[in-house]
C-alpha positions, 0 to 999 in steps of 0.5 A, spaced: 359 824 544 352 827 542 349 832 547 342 834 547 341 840 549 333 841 551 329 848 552 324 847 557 319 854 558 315 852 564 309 854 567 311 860 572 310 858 579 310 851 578 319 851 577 320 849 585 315 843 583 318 841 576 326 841 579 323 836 584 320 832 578 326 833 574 330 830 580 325 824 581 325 823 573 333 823 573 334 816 574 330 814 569 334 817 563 340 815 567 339 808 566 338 808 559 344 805 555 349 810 552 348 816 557 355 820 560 352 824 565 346 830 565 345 837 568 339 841 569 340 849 569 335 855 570 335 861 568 336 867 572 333 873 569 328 867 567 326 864 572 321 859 569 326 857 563 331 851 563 336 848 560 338 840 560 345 838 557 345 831 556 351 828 553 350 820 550 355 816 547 351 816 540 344 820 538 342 813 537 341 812 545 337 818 546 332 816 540 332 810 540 334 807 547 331 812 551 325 816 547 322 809 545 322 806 551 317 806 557 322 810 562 321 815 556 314 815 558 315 816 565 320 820 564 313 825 560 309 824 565 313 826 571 315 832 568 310 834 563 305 838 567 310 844 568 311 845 560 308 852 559 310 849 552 313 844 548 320 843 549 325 845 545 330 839 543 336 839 539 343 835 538 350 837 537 357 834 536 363 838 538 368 839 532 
């Protein structure tokens, strides 16, 4: 199992807009085979910064079967106009 853990700084004032877009791009990723589950999380002492766990069967199915699909680029149109920068992606394996 690969989680991809995903730092997203958000413009402030639009972070009731982008967990709405979040909500609605969900199902685009959950739809990619190898996906195990996602959970969003925001930040308390900052509010416009949010943490995405992704968990997937290989690293394999994000990078292949989802970042080169079309569901990707739906994915980045839906969310992408609330980034105050890019974000920030990294993959992990428990030991």
């Amino acid at each position: 199992m690969v989680l991809e853990i995903a730092e997203f700084s958000v413009t402030p004032g639009d972070e009731e807009a982008f967990a709405a877009a979040y909500r609605e791009a969900k199902p685009l990723v959950a739809a990619t085979e190898g996906f195990r589950s996602a959970r969003m999380t925001r930040g308390i002492e900052s509010p416009s910064s949010f943490v995405l766990l992704i968990e997937w069967d290989t690293l394999e199915a994000h990078t292949k079967g989802f970042r080169e699909s079309d569901r990707f680029t739906r994915w980045r149109e839906l969310i992408g106009p609330y980034f105050a920068a890019d974000p920030r992606v990294q993959h992990t394996e428990e030991i």
